[in-house]
N, C-alpha and C positions, 0 to 999 in steps of 0.2 A: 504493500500500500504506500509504503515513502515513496519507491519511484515514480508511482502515479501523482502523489502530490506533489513532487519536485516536477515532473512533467509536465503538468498543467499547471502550474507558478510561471514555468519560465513560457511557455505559450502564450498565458491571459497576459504577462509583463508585454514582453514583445509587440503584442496584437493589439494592445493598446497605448505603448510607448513608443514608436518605430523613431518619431523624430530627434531620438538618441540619438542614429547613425547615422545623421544628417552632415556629422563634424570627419566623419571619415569615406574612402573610399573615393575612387577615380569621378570623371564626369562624365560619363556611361550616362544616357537618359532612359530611365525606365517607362515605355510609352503605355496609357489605357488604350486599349485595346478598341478601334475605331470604329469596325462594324460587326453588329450581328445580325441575325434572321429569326432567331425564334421568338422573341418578345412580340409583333406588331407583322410578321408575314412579309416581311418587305428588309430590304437593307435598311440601316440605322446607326447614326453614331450610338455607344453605350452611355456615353455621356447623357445622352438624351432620353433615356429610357428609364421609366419609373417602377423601375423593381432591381431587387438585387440579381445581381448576373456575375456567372464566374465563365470565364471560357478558357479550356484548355485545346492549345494548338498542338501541332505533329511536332514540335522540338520537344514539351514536354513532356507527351506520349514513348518517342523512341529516350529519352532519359530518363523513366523510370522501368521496372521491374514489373509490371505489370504484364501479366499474359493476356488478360479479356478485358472489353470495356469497364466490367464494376470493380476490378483491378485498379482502374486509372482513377476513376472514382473516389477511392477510400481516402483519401487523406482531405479530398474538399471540401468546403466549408457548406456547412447544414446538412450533409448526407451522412446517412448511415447505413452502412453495406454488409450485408448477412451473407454470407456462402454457406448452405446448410454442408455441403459434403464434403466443400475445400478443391473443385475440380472444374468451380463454374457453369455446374449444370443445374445448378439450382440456388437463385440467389434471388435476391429481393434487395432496391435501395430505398430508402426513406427520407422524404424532405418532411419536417417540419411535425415525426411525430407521430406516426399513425402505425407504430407496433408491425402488428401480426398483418395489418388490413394494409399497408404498404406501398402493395404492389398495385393497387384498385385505386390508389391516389395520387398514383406520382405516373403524369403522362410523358410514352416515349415517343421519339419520330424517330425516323431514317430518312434522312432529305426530308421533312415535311410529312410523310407517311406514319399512317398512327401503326404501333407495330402490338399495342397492346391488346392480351387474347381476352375475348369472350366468358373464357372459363376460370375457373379458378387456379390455373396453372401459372401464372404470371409470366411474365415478358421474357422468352426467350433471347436472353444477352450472345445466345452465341452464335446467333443466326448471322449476324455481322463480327468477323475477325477483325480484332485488333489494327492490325498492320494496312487495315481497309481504311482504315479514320484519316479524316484531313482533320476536323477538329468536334469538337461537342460544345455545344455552349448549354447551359444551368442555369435556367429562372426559378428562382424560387418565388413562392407564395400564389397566391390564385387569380392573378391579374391575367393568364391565360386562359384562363377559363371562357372569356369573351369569344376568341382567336381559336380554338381548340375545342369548348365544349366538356363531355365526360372524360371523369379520372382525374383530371389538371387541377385538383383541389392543394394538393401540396406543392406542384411544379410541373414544367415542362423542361425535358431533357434530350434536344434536339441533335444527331451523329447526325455529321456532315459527313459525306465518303468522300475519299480521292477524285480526282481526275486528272488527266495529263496534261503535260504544260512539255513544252519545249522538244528539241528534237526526241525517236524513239531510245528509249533506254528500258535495259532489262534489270531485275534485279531478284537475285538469288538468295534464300535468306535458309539457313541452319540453326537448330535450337537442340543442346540435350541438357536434361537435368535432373534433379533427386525424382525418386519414386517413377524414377523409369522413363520420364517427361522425354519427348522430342516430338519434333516441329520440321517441314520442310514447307517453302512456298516458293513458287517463282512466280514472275509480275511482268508486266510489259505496259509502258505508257509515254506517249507522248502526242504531240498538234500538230495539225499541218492543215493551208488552207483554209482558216475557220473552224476545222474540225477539233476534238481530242479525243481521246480514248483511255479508255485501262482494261486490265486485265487480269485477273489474279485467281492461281488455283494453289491450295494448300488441304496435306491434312497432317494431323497430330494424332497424339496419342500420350496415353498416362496410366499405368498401375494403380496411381493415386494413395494419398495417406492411410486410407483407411482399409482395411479386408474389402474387397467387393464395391471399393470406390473408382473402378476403372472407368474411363474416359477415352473415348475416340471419334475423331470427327473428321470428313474431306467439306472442303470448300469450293467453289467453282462461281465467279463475280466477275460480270464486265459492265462498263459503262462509256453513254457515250454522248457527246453535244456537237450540235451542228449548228453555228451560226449561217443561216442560208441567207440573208440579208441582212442589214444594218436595223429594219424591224422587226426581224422574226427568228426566233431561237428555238430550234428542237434540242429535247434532251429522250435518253431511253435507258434505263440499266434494269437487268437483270441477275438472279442471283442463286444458285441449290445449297442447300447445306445439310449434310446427312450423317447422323452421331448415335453411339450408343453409350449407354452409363449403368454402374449398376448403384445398387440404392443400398446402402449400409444400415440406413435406420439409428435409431435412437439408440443412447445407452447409458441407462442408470445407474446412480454411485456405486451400487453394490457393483454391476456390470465393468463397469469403470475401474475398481480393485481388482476384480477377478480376472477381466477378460481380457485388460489393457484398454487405453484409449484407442487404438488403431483395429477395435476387435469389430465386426458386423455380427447381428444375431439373426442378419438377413443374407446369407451366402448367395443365395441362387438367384435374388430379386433385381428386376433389371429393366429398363426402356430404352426405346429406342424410337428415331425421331426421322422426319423428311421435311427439310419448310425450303419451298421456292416460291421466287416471286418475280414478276415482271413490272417496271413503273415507268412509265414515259409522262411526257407531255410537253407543252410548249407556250411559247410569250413571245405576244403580240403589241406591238407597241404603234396605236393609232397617230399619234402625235405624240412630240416630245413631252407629255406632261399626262399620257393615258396610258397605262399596260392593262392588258386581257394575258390572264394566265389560266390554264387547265391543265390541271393532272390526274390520271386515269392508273388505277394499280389493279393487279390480282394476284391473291398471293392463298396456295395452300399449305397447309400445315397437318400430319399423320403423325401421331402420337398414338402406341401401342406401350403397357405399361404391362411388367408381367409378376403376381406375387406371388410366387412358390412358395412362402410361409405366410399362408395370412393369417392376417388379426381373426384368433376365437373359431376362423371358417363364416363368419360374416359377412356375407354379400358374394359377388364376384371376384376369383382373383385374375381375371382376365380383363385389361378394359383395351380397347381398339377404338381411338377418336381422331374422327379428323375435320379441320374446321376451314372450310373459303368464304376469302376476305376481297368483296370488290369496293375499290371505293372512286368516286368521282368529286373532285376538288375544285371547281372553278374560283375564277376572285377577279375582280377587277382593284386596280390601284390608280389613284387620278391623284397629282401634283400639280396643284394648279393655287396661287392664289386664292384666297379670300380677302375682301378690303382691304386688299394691298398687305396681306402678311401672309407667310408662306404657309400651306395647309395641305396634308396628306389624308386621304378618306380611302379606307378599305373595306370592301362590301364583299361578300361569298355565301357560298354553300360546300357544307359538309356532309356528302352521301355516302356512309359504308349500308352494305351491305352482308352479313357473317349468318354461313348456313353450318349448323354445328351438329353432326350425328354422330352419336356413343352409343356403342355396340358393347355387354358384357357378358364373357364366356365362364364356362366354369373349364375344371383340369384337363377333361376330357377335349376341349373345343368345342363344347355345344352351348350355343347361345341361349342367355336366362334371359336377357330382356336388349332391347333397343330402342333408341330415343332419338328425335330430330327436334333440332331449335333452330327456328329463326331469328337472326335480329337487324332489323331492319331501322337505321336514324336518321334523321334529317336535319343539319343546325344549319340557323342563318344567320347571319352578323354581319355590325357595321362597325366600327372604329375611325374615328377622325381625330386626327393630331394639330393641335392649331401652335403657329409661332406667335406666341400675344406679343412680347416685346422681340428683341435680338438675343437675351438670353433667358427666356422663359417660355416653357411649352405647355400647353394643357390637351390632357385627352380624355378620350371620353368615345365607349364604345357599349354595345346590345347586343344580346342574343338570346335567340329562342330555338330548342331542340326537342324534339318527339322522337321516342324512338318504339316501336313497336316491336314484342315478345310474341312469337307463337311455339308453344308447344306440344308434342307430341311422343306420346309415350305409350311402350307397350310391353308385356312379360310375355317370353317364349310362347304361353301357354295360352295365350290371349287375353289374362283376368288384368285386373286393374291398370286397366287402360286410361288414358289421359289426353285430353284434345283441348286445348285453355287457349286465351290471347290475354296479355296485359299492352298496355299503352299508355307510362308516363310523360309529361313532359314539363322542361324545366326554363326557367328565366336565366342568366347572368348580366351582370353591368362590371362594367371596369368606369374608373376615372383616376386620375393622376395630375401633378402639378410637378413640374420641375424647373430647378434655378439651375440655371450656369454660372457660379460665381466667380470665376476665373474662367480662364481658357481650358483648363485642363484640371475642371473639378466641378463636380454640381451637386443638389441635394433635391432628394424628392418625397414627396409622398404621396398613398396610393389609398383608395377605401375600393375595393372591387366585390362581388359576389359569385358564387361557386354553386356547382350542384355535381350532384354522382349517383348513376340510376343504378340499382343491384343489378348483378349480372347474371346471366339464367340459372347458376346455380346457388345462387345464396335466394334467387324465389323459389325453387324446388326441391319439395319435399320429399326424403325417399320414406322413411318409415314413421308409425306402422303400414301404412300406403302412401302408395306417389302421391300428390298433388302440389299446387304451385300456393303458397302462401301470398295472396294479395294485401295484406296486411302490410307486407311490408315496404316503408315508404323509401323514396330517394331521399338521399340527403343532402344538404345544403349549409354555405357556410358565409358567414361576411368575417371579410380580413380588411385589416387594420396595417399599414405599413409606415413607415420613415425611415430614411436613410440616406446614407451619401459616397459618392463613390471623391478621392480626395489625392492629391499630389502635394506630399507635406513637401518635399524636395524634388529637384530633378531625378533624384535617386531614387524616390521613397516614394509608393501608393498603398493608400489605405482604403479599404471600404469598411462599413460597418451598417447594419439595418437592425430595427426593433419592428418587432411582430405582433401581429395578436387577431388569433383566428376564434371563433364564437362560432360553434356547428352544431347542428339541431337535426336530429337522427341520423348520427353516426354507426353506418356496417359495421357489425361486429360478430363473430362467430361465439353464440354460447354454446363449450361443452358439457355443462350442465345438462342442456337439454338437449343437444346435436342439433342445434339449427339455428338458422342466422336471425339473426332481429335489430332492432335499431335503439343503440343510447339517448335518451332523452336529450340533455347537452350534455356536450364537451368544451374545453378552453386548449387550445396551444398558443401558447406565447411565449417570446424569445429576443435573445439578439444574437446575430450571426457578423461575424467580423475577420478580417482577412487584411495582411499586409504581403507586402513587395518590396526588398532593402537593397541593392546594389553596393556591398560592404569596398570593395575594392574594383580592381578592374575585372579579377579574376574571380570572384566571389559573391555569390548571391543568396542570400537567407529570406526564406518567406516561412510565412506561416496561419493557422487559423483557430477562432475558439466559437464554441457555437453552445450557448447555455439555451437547452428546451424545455418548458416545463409544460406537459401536457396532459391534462388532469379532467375529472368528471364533474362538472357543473350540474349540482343537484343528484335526486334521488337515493338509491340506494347504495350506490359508488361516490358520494358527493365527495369531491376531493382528493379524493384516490388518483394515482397515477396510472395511470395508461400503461399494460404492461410491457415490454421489451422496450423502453422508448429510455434512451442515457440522457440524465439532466444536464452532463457536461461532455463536449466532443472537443477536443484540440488537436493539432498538426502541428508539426514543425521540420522544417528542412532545408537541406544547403547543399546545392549547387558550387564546385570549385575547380577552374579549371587548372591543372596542375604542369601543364607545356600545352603548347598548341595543338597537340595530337592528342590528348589527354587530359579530361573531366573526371573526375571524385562525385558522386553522386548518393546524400545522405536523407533519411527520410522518416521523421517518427510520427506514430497515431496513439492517441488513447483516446479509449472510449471506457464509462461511466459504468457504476452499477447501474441495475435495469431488474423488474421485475419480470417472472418467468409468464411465458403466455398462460393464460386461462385463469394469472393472478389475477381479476379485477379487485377484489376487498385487500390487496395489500398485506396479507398477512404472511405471507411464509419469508422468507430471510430471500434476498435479491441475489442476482447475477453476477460474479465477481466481475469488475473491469479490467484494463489490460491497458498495456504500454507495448507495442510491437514496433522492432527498427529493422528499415530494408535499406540496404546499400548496392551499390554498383560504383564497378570502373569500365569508362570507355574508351576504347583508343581507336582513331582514325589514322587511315593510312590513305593518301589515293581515292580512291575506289571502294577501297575495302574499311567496314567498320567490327570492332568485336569487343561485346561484352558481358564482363564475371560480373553475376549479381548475387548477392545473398538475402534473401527474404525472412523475416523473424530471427534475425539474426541473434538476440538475446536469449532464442528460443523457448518460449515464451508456451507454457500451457493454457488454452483459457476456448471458449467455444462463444462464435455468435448469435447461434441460437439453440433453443431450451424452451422447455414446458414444463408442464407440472401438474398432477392431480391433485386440487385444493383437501380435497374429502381426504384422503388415504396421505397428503405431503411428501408424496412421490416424482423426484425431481427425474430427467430424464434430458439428455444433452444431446448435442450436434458436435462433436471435439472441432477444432481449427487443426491444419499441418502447424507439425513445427518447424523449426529451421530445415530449409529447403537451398538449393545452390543451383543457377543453371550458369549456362556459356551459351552466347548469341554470338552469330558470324553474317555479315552479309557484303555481297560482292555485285555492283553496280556497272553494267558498261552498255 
């Protein structure tokens, strides 16, 4: 426990004192980051933009240790990143607080595309490799919700992919490391004529930390743009990704002594996955001051899950799911004046469509029952961003979303059959003010509103009989934001926001009863703060601290925290370049005690927290780049997620790996 308090002393110092290091170090400019995409649909200085935002580019990316996107993740400010098996194939991030329910709150894109499933499976992170990423950018809090619709209650978390720039260049990448890890990919990208391209096929593989936590996966991604005239821009990419995993499962303290942390009590148990996708579309640009944009995607996804030890003999241990996702994205964007001050207005529609059938078998192969859901949404929104003076913006944006449920349900046998339709639908507002108080620093604030329709499995009931619980409502939230993003020095940026979300029937899964139902209120509120220090010429320290407190507003949880959700999250890390060919690269996280899922009454003893540090050295040669990283390098026992049977105080873990080593090589021409 010292080291976690000396950890987070020297993080909250830092993260709130930077303008120490203002007296030392070179005059290197450390620039804010000028444009993004995901706030407002459109390019954007950040400076401009009324919510907090962190973007991680490709230099940051290839300098850390990270294998998958929630990899890259873990150390930014207001996220918190769960790997239940330590292999990436099942992980949840969290903005702002939302436990177990997580994954249902916090919205993903790829380019713009919602990649977030239907079911309770949460967001396949490994559908897109790593090595794919040009950058992500991270809005926190619910002012996407305008712009985006459902899920965007905690954030929106936007993967930009590569694409090619400059003449054609190949590049060849190798990876081997503990627990068996290796990695190969080769790549092809570069323009010509208006056009670009990329291309990349890879696959991996892992033994993984735990008994029967193996991992494997091929990749196969190209994309492409065609400027066909100076007003028309085609784009198209496509993508397969095909993996299999097995599933370790929980294990209890006693388990834990006996069996080892690295034991499964589930040998045999395993899935296996197929998701492609195809996404074009293009921009049209009427006049210098109008774009018409549409994009058109379809993407399936096969998901076969297999439990050769199940729970008790409980249901099916055979389930076979596969879900298609069409969706159609139009938007107009007009830059045109208003009374002589500059004004942007973005108007759309958000069309998915997701047909979702789950098939389950028993040992034999013989089907007990099958089900079809539809979900069918519609959102419309506007956003206009007004210049009132030269350095002060105001916006202000609406939306309205229906989305229609039909389901259908059947046992082998034909009995308890099920034929149902629901159709919610929800409001959002966004508004925002912000200052430019200098050139390169502003402050803003935001009041927006939220909603999140259950997903076809938290309305459906399976026992004692199927049916669809209409009781249960969407929920909804108004957030509360200020903040500022700030350049104490040329050297030196700070951001820092305070939050506070007020949500009124929040998802929650009771295992009391098996089934989902809605908290009366809840509260999250917070500050999330991050700095940038250019100590030398060669030398750069950042870092972050994110205090959440997310707790039950009323009833019979009144006050109670919200379980798996750390009241304190910190970063800290340094970048050092050691000779021209040659960066040092250092990186620590801790995160918070946390109570176990299914605590809501707070009573059983919390989650230990943890202090974990990953390091790398990289050396550049030419063409050729290669690097030793070390991950948990303190090696560090501690697990990110855990549950618990309140009744019986029967804790049960997910372990984390421990220190872990690999070597990356890659060779460009």
């Amino acid at each position: 426990m010292g080291t976690q308090r000396v950890f987070l002393g020297i993080a909250c110092l830092l993260s709130s004192c930077t303008s120490l290091f203002a007296s030392t170090g070179a005059d290197d400019d450390i620039g804010l980051n000028k444009i993004v995409v995901t706030p407002y649909r459109y390019e954007e200085e950040i400076l401009n933009t009324a919510a907090g935002i962190t973007i991680i580019n490709r230099q940051q990316i290839e300098q850390s240790n990270a294998q998958s996107i929630p990899g890259i993740l873990k150390s930014e400010t207001g996220l918190a990143v769960r790997d239940w098996y330590g292999n990436g194939t099942k992980v949840s991030v969290d903005m702002r607080g939302f436990g177990e329910r997580s994954p249902e709150n916090t919205l993903v894109l790829v380019d713009g595309r919602r990649v977030n499933e239907i079911d309770l499976s949460g967001v396949d992170w490994t559908q897109i490799p790593l090595d794919r990423v040009e950058k992500i950018e991270v809005v926190r809090g619910g002012s996407g919700s305008v712009l985006y619709g459902d899920n965007a209650t905690g954030g929106v978390i936007n993967i930009i992919t590569r694409t090619g720039v400059g003449k054609p260049t190949w590049h060849i990448d190798t990876q081997i490391g503990s627990y068996d890890f290796n990695k190969q990919r080769l790549s092809l990208d570069g323009a010509h004529n208006g056009a670009t391209y990329f291309f990349s096929a890879s696959r991996e593989s892992t033994h993984g930390y735990r008994e029967n936590s193996h991992a494997r996966a091929g990749d196969f991604s190209s994309a492409f743009t065609w400027a066909v005239s100076p007003a028309l821009n085609l784009r198209m990419s496509n993508g397969i990704h095909k993996s299999d995993y097995g599933l370790p499962g929980e294990l209890s303290d006693a388990e834990l002594e006996t069996l080892s942390r690295r034991a499964s009590k589930y040998g045999d148990d395993f899935a296996k996955e197929t998701d492609a996708f195809i996404d074009g579309g293009g921009a049209y640009d009427f006049t210098d001051w109008a774009r018409f944009d549409v994009g058109a995607s379809l993407r399936r996804r096969d998901m076969d899950t297999y439990w050769r030890v199940f729970y008790g003999g409980f249901g099916s241990p055979v389930y076979k799911n596969r879900i298609t996702t069409t969706g159609l994205t139009p938007k107009l964007i007009i830059k045109k004046p208003f009374s002589r001050k500059e004004n942007t207005l973005i108007c759309g529609l958000d069309y998915y469509r997701s047909d979702y059938a789950s098939n389950n078998y028993d040992y034999a192969d013989v089907i007990q029952s099958f089900s079809d859901i539809n979900k069918i949404s519609a959102g419309y929104y506007l956003q206009d961003e007004l210049t009132v003076t030269r350095n002060m913006f105001l916006l202000g944006g609406y939306r309205y979303e229906k989305t229609r449920y039909e389901f259908d349900y059947n046992n082998a046998g034909g009995t308890d059959p099920l034929d149902t339709a629901v159709t919610p639908g929800k409001k959002a507002f966004n508004s925002g003010l912000v200052y430019k108080y200098s050139p390169d620093s502003s402050a803003f604030i935001n009041v927006s509103r939220s909603f999140r329709f259950p997903n076809p499995e938290e309305y459906s009931i399976t026992w004692p009989a199927h049916s669809v619980d209409t009781s249960l409502k969407p929920q909804t939230g108004r957030h509360y934001e200020i903040g500022f993003k700030h350049h104490i020095s040329p050297r030196i940026k700070a951001d820092l926001t305070v939050f506070r979300m007020n949500l009124k029937d929040e998802l929650y899964y009771d295992y009391s009863s098996f089934s989902n139902k809605n908290y009366d209120k809840t509260r999250h509120e917070g500050v999330e703060s991050g700095f940038e220090a250019r100590l030398a010429a060669q030398a750069t320290l950042f870092g972050s601290y994110t205090y959440t407190r997310a707790v039950f507003d009323g009833g019979v949880y009144n006050n109670k925290t919200i379980p798996l959700v750390p009241r304190h999250k910190a970063s800290l890390g340094l970048r050092y370049r050691l000779m021209r060919q040659m960066e040092l690269n250092l990186s620590g996280n801790y995160i918070g005690e946390r109570y176990f899922i299914n605590d809501q009454a707070n009573v059983l003893s919390r989650l230990n927290g943890y202090v974990t540090l990953d390091t790398n050295i990289a050396y550049t040669f030419k063409d050729v780049t290669a690097l030793l990283g070390i991950n948990n390098l303190l090696n560090k026992r501690y697990s990110e997620y855990a549950t618990c049977n309140t009744g019986t105080g029967k804790k049960v873990y997910y372990p984390s790996p421990e220190r872990s080593v690999f070597i990356k090589m890659q060779y460009s021409f």
